[in-house]
N, C-alpha and C positions, 0 to 999 in steps of 0.2 A: 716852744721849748728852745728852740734855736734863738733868739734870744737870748732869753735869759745866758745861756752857752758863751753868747760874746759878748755881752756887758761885762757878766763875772770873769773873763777871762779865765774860764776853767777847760783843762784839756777834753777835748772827746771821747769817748766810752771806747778804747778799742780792745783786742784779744791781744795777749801777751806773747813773745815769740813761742813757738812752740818745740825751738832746738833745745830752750832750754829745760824745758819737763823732765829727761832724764836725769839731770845733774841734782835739780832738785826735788825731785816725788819722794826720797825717801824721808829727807827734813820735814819736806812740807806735814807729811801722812803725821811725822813724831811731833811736831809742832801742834795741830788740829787735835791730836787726842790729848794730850796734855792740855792744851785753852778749853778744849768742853770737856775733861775731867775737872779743872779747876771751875768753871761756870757753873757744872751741875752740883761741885760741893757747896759754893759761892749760896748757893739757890736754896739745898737742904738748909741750912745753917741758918738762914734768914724763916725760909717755912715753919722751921722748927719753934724759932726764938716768936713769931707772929702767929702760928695757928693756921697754918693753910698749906694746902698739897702742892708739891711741885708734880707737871707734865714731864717725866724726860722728852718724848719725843719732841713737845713742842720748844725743849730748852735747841734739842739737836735741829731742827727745823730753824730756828732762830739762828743757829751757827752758821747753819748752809746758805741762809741770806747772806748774812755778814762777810761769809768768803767770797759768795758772787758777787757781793757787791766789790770789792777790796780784789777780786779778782778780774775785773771787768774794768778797774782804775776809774769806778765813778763814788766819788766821793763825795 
């Protein structure tokens, strides 16, 4: 894996400061339900128009990847 890391010249996985959590937990929180309110409509809209159920939990489980990943700067 290390490797691959320094060929592609991609940065390392690290944790974000953590001074700055206060300034922004209350965007981050408005931002996150806004992208999975707009994802789980995204989702009905297509089930609907196809014929097949959407999981909410597994649309929100999908979110929570997405933030760790994107919150962990591995891209």
């Amino acid at each position: 894996m290390t490797h691959y890391v320094s060929v592609l010249r991609l940065p390392y996985p690290t944790l974000p400061a953590f001074s700055l959590f206060p300034k922004i937990i209350v965007d981050s929180f408005t931002i996150t339900m806004v992208a999975y309110t707009i994802a789980m409509s995204m989702a009905l809209i297509f089930a609907q128009k196809h014929n097949y159920e959407v999981d909410s939990n597994q649309e929100l489980f999908a979110q929570v990847k997405i933030f760790t990943t994107l919150w962990m700067q591995a891209f």
